[in-house]
C-alpha positions as a Markdown table, in Angstrom:
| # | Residue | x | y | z |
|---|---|---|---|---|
| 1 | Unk | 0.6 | -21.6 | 0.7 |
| 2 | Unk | 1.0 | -22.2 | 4.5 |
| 3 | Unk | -0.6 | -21.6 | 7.3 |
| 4 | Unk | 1.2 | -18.3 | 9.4 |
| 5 | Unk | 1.2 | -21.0 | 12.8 |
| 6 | Unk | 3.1 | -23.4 | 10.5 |
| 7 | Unk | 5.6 | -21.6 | 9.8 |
| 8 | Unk | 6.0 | -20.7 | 13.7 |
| 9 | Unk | 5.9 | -24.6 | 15.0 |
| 10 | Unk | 8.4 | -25.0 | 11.8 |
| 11 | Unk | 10.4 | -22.2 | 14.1 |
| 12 | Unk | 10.3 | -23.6 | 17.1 |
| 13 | Unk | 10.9 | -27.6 | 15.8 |
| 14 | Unk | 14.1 | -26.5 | 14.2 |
| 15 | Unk | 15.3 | -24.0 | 17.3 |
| 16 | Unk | 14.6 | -27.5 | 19.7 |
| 17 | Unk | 16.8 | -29.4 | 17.1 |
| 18 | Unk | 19.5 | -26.6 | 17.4 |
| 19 | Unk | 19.2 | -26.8 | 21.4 |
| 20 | Unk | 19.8 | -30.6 | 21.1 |
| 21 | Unk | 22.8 | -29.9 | 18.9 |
| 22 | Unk | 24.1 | -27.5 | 21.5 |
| 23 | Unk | 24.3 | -30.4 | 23.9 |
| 24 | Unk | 25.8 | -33.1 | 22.2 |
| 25 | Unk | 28.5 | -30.5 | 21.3 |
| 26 | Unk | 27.8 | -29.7 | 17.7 |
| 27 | Unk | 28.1 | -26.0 | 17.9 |
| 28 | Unk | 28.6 | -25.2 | 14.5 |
| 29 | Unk | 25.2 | -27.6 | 13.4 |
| 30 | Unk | 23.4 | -25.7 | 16.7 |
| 31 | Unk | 24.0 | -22.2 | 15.0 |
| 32 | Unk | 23.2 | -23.0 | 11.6 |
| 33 | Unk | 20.0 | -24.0 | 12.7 |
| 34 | Unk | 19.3 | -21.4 | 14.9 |
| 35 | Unk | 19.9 | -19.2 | 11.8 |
| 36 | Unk | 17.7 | -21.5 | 9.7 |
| 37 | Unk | 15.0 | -20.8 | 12.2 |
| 38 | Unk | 15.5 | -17.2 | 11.8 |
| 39 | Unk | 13.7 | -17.3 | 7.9 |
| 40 | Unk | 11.2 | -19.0 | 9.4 |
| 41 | Unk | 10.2 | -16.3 | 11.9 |
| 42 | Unk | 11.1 | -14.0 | 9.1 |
| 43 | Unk | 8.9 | -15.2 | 6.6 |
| 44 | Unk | 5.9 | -15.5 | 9.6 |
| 45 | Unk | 6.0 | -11.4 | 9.7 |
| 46 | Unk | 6.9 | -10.9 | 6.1 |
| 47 | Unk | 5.5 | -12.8 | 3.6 |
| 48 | Unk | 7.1 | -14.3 | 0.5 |
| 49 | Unk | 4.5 | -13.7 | -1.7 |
| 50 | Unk | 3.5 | -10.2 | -0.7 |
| 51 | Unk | 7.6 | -9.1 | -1.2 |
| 52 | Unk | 7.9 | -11.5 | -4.2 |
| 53 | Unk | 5.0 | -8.9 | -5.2 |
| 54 | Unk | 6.4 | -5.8 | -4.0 |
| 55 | Unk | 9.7 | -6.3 | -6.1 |
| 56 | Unk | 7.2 | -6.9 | -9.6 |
| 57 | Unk | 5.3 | -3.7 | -8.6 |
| 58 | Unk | 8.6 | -2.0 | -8.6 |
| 59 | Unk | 9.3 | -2.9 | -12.1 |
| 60 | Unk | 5.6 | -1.7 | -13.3 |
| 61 | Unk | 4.8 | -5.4 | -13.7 |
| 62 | Unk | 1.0 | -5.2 | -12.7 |
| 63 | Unk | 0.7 | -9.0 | -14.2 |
| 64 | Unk | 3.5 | -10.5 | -12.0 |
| 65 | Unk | 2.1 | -9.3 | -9.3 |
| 66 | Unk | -1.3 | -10.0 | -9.3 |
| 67 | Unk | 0.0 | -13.5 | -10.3 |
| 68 | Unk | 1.9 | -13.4 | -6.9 |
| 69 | Unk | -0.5 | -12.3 | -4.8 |
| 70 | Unk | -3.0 | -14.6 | -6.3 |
| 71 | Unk | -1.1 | -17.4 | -5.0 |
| 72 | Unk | -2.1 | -16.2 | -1.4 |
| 73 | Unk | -5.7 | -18.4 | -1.4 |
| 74 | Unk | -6.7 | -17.3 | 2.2 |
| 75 | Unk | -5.1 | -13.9 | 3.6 |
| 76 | Unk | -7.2 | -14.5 | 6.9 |
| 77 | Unk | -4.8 | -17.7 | 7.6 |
| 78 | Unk | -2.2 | -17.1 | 5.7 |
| 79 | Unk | -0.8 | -13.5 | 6.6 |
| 80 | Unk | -0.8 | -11.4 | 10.1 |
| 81 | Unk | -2.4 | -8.4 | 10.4 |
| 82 | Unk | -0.1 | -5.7 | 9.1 |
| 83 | Unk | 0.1 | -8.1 | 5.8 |
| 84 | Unk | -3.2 | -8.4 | 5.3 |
| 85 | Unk | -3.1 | -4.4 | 5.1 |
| 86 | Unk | -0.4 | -4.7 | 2.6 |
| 87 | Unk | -2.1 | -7.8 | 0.6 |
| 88 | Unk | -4.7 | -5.1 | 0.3 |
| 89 | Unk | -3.1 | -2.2 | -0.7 |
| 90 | Unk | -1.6 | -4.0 | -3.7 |
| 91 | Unk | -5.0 | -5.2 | -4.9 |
| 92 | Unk | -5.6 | -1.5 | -4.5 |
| 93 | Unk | -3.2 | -0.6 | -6.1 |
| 94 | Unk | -3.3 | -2.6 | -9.0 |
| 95 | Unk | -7.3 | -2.3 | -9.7 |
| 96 | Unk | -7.1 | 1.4 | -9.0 |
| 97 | Unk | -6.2 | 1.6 | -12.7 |
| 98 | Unk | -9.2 | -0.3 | -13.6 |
| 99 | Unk | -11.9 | 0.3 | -10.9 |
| 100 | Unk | -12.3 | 2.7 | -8.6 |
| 101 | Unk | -15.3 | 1.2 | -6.7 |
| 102 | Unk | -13.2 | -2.2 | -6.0 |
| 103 | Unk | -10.1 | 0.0 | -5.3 |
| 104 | Unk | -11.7 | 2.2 | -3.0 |
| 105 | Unk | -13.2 | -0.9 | -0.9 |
| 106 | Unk | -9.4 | -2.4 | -0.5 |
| 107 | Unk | -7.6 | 1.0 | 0.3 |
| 108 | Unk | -9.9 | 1.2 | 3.0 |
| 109 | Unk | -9.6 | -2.3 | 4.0 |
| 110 | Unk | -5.8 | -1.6 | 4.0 |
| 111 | Unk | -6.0 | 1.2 | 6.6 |
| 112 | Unk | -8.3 | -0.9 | 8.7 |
| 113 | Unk | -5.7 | -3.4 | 8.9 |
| 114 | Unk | -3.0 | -1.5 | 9.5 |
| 115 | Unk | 0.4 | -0.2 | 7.0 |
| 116 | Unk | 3.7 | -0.4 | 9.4 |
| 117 | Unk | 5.1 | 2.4 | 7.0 |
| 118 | Unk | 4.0 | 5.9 | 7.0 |
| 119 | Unk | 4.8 | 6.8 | 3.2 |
| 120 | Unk | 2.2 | 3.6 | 2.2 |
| 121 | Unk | -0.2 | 4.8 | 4.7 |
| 122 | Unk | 0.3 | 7.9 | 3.5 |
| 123 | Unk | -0.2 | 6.7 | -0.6 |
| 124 | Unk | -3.1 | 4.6 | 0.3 |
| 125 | Unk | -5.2 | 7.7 | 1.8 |
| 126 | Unk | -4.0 | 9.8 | -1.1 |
| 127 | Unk | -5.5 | 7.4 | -3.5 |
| 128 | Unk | -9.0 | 7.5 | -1.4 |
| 129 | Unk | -8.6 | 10.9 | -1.9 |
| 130 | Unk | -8.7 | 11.2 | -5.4 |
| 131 | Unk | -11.1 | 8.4 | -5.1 |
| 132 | Unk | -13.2 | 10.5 | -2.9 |
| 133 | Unk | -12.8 | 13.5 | -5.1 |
| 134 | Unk | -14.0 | 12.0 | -8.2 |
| 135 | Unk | -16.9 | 10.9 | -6.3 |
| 136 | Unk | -17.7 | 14.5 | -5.6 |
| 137 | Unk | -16.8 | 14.1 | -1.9 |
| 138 | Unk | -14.8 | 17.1 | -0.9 |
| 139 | Unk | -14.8 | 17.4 | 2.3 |
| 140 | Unk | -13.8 | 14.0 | 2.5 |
| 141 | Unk | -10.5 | 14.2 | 0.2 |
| 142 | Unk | -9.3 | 17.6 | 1.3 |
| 143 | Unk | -9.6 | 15.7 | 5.0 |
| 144 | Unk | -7.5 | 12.6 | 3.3 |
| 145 | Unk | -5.3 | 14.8 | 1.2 |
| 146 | Unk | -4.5 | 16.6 | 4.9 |
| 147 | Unk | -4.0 | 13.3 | 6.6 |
| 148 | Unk | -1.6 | 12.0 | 4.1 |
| 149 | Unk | 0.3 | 15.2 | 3.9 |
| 150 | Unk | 1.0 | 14.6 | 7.4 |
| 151 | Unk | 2.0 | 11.2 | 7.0 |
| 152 | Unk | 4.3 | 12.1 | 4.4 |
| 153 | Unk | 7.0 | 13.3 | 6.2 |
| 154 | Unk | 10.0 | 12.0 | 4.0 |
| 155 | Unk | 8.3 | 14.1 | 0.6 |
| 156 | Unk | 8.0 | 11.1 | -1.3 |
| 157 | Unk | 5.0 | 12.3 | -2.3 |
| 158 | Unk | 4.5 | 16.1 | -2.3 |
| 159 | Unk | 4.4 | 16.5 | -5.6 |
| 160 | Unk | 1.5 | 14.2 | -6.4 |
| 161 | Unk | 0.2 | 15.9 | -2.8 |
| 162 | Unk | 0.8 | 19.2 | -4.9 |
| 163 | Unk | -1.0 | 18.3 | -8.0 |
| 164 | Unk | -3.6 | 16.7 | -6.2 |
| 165 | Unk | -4.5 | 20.4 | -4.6 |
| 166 | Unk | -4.2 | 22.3 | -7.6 |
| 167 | Unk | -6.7 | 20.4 | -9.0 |
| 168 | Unk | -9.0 | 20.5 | -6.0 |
| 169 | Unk | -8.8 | 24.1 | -6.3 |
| 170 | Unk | -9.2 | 24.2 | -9.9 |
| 171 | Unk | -12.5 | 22.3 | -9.4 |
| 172 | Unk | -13.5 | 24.6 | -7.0 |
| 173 | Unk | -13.6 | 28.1 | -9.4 |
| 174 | Unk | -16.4 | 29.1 | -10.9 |
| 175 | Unk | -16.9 | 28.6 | -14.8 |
| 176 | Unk | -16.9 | 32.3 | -15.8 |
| 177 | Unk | -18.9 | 32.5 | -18.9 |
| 178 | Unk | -19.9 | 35.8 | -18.8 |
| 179 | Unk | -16.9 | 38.4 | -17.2 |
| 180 | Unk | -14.1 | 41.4 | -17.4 |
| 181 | Unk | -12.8 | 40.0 | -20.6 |
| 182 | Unk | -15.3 | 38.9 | -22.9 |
| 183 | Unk | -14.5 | 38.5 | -26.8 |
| 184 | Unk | -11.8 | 39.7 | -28.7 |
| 185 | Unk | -13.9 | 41.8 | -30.8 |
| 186 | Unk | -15.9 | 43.3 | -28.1 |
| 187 | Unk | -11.8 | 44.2 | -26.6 |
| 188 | Unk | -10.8 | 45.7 | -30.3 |
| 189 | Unk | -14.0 | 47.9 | -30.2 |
| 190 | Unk | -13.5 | 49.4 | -27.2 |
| 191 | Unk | -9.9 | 50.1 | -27.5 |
């Protein structure tokens, strides 16, 4: 795994290289370059690993993925800001199904960070939502559940939104034990 600045002096080697082949004429060598220099850049902002990731997610593959992302030794150096959010949210994602506690800690790490999409931003505080709701924190996931309701202006999500309320207000009735109804028999006596 490389270093983010490596990939950027990797850039800027190969766009000198192109400049040189600009003057001794070789246009054609010049603009291949210039578009070799363009992964480069590309890969600075978006890295391999995390998409390579993002496509195994897609397919439900929770082992491919963590395999991917395990390759990534040290975020800190390795990704910019905005992917150290994402590197995070997968691990969130992925141990969610496992551990809350550890999930919890890297959603929240992820919104530190920072998601560039709203619909992620938006999944990551619904999951510390439910997280936060299991926990018996209500205040703090109807807050959430409002802040990624708002973030979720495509309705990707409104139905998990949705069911996410219902049962929030399911959990909120009382158990009636005692009430209008009662038992059958008491229903056939009186009747």
């Amino acid at each position: 795994m490389f270093n983010k600045n490596i990939k950027l002096v990797l850039a800027v080697a190969i766009i000198a290289y192109a400049v040189y082949q600009f003057t001794e004429s070789n246009i054609g060598n010049g603009i291949m370059l210039i578009l070799l220099s363009l992964i480069f850049i590309f890969l600075y902002f978006k890295n391999e690993f995390i998409l390579l990731a993002f496509l195994k997610l897609r397919k439900q593959d929770f082992e491919g993925a963590k395999g991917w992302l395990n390759k990534i030794k040290n975020p800190e150096g390795a990704l910019v800001k905005k992917q150290q959010g994402y590197y995070n949210y997968l691990h969130g994602i992925m141990v969610s199904q496992t551990n809350m506690n550890e999930s919890e800690k890297f959603f929240k790490k992820a919104i530190a960070l920072g998601l560039s999409m709203d619909h992620d931003l938006a999944m990551a505080k619904l999951n510390l939502a439910g997280i936060a709701f299991s926990k018996r924190r209500k205040q703090e996931a109807q807050k959430l559940l409002s802040e990624a309701t708002k973030l979720d202006k495509q309705g990707m999500l409104t139905d998990q939104i949705k069911m996410m309320k219902d049962n929030m207000k399911r959990a909120q009735m009382p158990n009636q034990h005692y009430g209008a109804g009662g038992s059958l028999r008491a229903q056939k006596r009186r009747g």
